[in-house]
Residue frames relative to the residue before (quaternion, step in Angstrom):
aa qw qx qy qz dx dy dz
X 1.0000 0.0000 0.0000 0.0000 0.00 0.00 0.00
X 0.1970 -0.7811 0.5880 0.0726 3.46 -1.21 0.86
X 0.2301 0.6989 -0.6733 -0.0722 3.51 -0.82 0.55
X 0.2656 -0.7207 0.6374 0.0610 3.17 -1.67 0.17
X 0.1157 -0.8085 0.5764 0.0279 3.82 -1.42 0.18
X 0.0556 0.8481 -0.5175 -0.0995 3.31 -0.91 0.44
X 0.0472 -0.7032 0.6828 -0.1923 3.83 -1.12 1.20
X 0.1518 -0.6099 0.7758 -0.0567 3.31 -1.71 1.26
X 0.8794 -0.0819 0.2942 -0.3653 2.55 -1.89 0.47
X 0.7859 0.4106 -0.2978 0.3535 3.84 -0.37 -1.02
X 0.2982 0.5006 -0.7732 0.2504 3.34 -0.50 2.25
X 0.6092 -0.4315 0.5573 0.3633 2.62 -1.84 0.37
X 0.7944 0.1708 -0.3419 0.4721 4.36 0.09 -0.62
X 0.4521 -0.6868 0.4474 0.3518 3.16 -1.05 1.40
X 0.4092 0.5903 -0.6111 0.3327 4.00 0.42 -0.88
X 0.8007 0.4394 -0.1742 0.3679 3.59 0.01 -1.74
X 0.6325 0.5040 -0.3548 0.4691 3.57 0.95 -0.14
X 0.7014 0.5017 -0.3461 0.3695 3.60 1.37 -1.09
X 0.4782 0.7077 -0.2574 0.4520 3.04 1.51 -0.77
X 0.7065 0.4014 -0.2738 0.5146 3.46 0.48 -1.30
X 0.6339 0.6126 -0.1412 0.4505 3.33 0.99 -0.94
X 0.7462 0.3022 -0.1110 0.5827 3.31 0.84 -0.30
X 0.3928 0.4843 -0.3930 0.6758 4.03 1.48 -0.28
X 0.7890 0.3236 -0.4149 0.3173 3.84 -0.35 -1.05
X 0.6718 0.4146 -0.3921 0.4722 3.53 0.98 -1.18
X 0.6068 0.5960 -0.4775 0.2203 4.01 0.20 0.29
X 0.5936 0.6398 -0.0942 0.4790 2.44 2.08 -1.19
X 0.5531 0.4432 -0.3367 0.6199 3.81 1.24 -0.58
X 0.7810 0.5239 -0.1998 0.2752 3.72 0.57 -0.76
X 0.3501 -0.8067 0.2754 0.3884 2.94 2.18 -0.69
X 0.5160 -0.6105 0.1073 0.5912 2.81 1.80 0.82
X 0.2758 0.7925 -0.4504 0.3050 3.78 0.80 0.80
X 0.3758 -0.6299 0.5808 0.3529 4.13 -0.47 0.24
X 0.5080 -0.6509 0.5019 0.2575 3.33 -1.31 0.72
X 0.4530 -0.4612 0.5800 0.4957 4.04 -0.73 0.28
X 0.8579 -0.0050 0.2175 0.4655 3.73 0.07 -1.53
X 0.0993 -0.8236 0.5566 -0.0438 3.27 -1.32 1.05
X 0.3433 -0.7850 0.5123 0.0588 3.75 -0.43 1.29
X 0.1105 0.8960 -0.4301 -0.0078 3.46 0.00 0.24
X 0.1506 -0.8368 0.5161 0.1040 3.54 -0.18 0.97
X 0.0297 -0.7818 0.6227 0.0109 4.03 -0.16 0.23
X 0.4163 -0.5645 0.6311 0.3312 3.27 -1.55 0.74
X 0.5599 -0.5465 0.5219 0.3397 3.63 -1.77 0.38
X 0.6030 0.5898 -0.4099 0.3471 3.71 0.88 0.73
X 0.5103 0.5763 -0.3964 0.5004 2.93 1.97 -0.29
X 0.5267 -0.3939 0.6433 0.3920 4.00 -1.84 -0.01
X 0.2414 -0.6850 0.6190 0.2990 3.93 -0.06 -0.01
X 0.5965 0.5172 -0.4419 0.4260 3.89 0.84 -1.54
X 0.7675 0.3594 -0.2929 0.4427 3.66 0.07 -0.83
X 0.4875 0.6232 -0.4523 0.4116 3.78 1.03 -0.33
X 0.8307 0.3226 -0.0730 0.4479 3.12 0.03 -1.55
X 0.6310 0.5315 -0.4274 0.3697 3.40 0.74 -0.03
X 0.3899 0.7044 -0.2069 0.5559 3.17 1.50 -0.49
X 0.6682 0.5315 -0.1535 0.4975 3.24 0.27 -1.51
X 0.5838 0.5994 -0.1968 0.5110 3.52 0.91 -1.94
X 0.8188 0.2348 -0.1921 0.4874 3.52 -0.31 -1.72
X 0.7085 0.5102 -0.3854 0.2987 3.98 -0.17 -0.56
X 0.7459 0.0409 -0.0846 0.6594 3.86 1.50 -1.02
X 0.5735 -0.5185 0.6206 0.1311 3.53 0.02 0.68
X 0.2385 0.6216 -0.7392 0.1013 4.27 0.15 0.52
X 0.5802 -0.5647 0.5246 0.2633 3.14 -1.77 0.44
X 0.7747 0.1155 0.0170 0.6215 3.06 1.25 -1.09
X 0.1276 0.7477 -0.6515 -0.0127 4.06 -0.53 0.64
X 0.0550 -0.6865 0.7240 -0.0385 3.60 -1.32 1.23
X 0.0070 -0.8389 0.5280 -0.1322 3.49 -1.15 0.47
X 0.0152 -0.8127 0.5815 0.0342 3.47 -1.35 0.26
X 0.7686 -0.3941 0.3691 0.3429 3.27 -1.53 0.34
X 0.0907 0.8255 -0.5435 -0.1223 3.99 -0.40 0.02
X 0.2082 -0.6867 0.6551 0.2364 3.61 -1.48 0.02
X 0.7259 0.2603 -0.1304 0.6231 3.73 0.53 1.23
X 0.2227 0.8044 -0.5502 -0.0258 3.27 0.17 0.47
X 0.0374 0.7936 -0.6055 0.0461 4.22 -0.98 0.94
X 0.1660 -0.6918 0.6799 0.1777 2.77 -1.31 0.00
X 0.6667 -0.4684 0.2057 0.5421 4.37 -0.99 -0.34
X 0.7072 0.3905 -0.3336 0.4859 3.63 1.19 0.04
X 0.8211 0.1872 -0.0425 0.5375 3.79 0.47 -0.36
X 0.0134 0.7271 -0.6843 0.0536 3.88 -1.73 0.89
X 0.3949 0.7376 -0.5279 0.1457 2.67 -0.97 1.26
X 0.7423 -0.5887 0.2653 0.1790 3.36 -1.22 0.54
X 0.7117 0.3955 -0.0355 0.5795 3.54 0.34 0.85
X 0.6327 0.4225 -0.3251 0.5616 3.60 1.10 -0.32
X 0.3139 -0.6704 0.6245 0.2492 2.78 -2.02 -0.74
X 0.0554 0.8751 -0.4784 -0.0471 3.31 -0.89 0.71
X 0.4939 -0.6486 0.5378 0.2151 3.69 -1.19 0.72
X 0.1879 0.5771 -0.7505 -0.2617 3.12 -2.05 -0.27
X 0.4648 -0.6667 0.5774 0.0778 3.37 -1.10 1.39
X 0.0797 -0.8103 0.5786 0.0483 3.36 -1.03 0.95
X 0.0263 -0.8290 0.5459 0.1183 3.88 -0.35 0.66
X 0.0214 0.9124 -0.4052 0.0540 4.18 -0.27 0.70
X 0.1702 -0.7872 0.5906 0.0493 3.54 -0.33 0.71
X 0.7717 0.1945 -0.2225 0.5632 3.99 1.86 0.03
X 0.5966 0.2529 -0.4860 0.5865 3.62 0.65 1.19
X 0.3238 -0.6326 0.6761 0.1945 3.23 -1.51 0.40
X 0.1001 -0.7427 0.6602 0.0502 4.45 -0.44 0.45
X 0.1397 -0.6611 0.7068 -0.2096 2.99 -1.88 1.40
X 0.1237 -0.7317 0.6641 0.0914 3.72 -0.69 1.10
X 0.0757 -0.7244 0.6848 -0.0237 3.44 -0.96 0.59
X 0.1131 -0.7549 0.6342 0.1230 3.96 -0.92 0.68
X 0.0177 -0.6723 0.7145 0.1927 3.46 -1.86 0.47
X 0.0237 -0.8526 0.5206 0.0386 3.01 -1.26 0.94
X 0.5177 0.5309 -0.4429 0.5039 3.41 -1.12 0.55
X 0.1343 0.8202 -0.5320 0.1622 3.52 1.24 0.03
X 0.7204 0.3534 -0.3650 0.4722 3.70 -0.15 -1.48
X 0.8796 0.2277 -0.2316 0.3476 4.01 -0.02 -0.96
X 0.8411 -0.0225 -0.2715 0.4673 3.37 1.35 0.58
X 0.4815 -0.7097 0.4691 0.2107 3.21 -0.46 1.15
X 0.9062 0.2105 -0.0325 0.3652 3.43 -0.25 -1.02
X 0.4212 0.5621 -0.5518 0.4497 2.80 1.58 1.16
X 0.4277 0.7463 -0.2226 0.4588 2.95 1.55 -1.61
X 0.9021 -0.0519 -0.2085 0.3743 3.18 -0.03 -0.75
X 0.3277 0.5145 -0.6482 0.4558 4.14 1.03 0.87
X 0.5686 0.5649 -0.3965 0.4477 3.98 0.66 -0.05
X 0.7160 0.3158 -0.2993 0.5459 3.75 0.74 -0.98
X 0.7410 0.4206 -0.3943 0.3443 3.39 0.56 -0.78
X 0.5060 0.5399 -0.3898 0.5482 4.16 1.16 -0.62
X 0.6107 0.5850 -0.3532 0.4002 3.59 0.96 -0.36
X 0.6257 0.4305 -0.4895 0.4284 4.02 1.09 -0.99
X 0.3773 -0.6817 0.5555 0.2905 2.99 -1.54 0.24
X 0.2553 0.6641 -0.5663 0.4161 4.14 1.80 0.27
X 0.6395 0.5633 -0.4041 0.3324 3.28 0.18 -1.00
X 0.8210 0.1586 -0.0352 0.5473 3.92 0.20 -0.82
X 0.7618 0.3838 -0.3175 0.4141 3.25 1.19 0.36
X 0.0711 0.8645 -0.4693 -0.1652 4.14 -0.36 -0.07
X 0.2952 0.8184 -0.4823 0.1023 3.07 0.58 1.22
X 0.7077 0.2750 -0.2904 0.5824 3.04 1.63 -0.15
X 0.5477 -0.6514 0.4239 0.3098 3.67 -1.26 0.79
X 0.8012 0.0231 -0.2052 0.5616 3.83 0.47 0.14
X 0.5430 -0.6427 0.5404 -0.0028 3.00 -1.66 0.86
X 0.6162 0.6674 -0.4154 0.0473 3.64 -1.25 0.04
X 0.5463 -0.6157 0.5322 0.1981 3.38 -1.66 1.20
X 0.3188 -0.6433 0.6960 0.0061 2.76 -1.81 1.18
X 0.0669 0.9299 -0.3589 0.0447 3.46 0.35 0.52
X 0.1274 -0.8771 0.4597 -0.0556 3.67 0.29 1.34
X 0.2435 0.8453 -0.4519 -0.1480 3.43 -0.73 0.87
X 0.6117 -0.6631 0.2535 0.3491 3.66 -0.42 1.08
X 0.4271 -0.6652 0.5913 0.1594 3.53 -0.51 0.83
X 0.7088 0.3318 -0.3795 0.4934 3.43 0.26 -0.37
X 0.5235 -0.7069 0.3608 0.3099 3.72 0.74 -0.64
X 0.5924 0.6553 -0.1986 0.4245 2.97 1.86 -0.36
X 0.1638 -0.7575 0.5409 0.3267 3.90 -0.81 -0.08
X 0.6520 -0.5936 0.4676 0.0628 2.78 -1.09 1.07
X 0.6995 0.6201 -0.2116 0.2853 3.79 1.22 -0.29
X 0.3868 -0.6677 0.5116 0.3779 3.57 -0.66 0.49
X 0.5158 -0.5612 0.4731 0.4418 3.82 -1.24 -0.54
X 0.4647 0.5077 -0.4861 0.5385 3.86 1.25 0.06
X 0.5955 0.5475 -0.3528 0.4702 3.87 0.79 -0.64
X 0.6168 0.4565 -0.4237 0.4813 3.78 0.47 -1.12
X 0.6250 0.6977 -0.2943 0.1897 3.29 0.30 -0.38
X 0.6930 0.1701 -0.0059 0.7006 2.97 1.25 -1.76
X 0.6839 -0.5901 0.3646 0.2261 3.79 0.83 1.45
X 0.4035 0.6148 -0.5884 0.3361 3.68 0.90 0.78
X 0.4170 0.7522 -0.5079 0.0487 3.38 -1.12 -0.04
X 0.7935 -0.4331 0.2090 0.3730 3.34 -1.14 0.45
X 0.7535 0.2696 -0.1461 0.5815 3.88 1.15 -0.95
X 0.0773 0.8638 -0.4667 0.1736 3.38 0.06 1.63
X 0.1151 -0.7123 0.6797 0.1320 3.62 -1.22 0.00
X 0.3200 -0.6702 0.6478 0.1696 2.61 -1.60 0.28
X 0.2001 -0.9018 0.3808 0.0419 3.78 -0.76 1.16
């Protein structure tokens, strides 16, 4: 079974948004960690302090993301926030993978996302597919505790 939720956001300090942001998706979850978490932030937020937040309040397994101009969700838009949609799954399995260096090499960039799915070398599940996000601003959004556990702005899902 899959469910899922979505909720933003709209302060001006990001700490206080991840937080809110991360309280609501416990709450939809019954206080459960999401499998995966999308996150869309306006370019006014610090992201490091966004997503940490985010990080410390629900624990996703997996959080990718990007830069937005508009950020909504099915109840609310606006400018300047941030907003999620939280996946929780017991029949997909999700995997961020990053390519970087995009602008000066393409097709490394992406032999990096794609050595990244794990369908490829795996068949436990019967279909497959990439979520693939790429930051308009050009920047990444990540701390170096983040490189770590594979979050980052150019992500899939495996």
């Amino acid at each position: 079974m899959t469910t899922s939720t979505t909720t933003y956001a709209n302060f001006g300090h990001s700490e206080k948004a991840g937080e809110e942001i991360g309280a609501r998706v416990l709450r939809a979850f019954d206080g459960s960690s999401p499998d995966a978490l999308i996150v869309f932030g306006s370019s006014k937020h610090d992201y490091g302090k966004l997503l940490t937040a985010i990080d410390r309040t629900c624990h996703p397994k997996v959080m990718i993301g990007c830069s937005s101009a508009g950020e909504f969700t099915n109840d609310a838009y606006n400018e300047g926030a941030a907003s999620v949609v939280a996946l929780k799954s017991s029949d997909m399995a999700f995997n961020a993978v990053v390519g970087r260096g995009l602008r000066n090499d393409r097709a490394r960039a992406a032999r990096d996302v794609i050595d990244g799915f794990r369908g490829t070398r795996s068949h436990d599940y019967p279909h497959r597919s990439a979520l693939v996000l790429t930051d308009a601003l050009a920047g990444t959004w990540v701390l170096p505790s983040f490189r770590r556990r594979r979050f980052d702005v150019h992500a899939s899902k495996g």
